[in-house]
N, C-alpha and C positions, 0 to 999 in steps of 0.2 A: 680311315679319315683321309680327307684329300688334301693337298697343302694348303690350299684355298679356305678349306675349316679350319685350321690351326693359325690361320693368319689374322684372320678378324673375329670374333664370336662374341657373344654377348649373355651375360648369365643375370636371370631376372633377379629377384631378392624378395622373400615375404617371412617377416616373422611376427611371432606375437607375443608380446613383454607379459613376464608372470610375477614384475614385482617392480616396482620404482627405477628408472636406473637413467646413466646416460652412455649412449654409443660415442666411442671414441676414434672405432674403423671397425676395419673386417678384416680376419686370418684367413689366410689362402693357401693349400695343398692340393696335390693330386694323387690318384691312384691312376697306377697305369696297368694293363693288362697285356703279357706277353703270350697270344696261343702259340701252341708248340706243337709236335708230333704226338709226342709223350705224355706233355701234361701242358696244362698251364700256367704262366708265373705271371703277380701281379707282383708290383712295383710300388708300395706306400709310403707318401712323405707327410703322414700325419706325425701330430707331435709323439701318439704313444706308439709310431714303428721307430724297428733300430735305424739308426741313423744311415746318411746316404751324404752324396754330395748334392744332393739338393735339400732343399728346407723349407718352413712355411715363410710364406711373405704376408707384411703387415701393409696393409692400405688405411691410412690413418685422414682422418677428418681434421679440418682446417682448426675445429674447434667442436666440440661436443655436440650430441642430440639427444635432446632429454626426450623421453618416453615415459607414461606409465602405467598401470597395468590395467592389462587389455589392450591399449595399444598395436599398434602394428604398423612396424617399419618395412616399409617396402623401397622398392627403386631396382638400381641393375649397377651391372658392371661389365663396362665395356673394355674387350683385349684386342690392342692392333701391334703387330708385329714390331720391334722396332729394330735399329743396326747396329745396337748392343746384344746379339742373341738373347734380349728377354720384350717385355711389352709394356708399353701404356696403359695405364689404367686407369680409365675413367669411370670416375665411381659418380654415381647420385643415387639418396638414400632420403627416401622421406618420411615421415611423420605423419602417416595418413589420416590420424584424426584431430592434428591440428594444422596440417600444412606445413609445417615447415618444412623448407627442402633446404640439403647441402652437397656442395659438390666439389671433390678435388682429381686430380690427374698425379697417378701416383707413376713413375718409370720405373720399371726392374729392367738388371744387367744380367747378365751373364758374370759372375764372381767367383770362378772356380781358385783364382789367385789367390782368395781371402783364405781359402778353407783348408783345413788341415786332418788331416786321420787321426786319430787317436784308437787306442787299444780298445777303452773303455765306450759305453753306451750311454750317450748323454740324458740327464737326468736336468729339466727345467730347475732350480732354484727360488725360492720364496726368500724375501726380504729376511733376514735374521738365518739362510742358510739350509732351512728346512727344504724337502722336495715337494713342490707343490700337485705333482703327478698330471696325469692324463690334460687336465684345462688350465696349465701352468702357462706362464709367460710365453710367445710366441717369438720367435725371431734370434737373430743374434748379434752379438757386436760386429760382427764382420758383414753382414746384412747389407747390401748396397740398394736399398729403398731409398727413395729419395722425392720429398713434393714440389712439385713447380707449379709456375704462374699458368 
């Protein structure tokens, strides 16, 4: 990839609702891929890899988008480099089969200051303590997400 790709890119959006509901934002991770001589090593920061000093980032909507089913939420999300080592995010997400469109501008930083090692393997939490596993809560308190005007 060339810096020039890493610097602005754009990822489209199409899903199709399989039951009533409303969107509230969109989880974000990557997989990174290291070739090697030897082997290959990828890199995951979904919520069910062991933990890393990176993490997913939530891109949240100003206010909900109800959908339902059959439905299909489409739109994009746009990444432009910022001089926080993370990016802009300009999200629009629509309601294709009623129109409604919403749109926010989410910033990530660079927050390695917030994060901390631990021994242990983080496990999402459910409300009352239980582990809600794999499609658990996304994000953390130290999370430096933030929506602007």
């Amino acid at each position: 990839m060339s810096l020039e790709a890493i610097q602005r890119f754009e990822i489209p959006l199409a899903f199709t609702m399989s039951a009533i509901t409303q969107v509230h934002g969109i989880a974000l991770w990557f997989d990174c891929t290291f070739p090697g001589s030897q082997r290959e090593v990828v890199l995951g920061t979904a919520p069910t890899e062991p933990l890393t000093h990176w993490y997913q980032v939530r891109c949240m909507l100003r206010a909900p988008l109800a959908l339902g089913v059959g439905h299909v939420l489409t739109g994009s999300l746009r990444f432009e480099a910022n001089e926080a080592r993370g990016y802009n995010v300009y999200m629009k997400v629509v309601n294709a089969n009623t129109g409604v469109e919403l749109t926010n501008t989410v910033v990530t930083q660079c927050a390695l200051h917030h994060f901390q090692y631990t021994t242990q393997q983080s496990m999402p939490q459910a409300y009352g303590g239980q582990a809600q596993g794999a499609y658990g809560a996304a994000g953390s308190p130290s999370q430096s997400v933030q929506s602007v005007e």
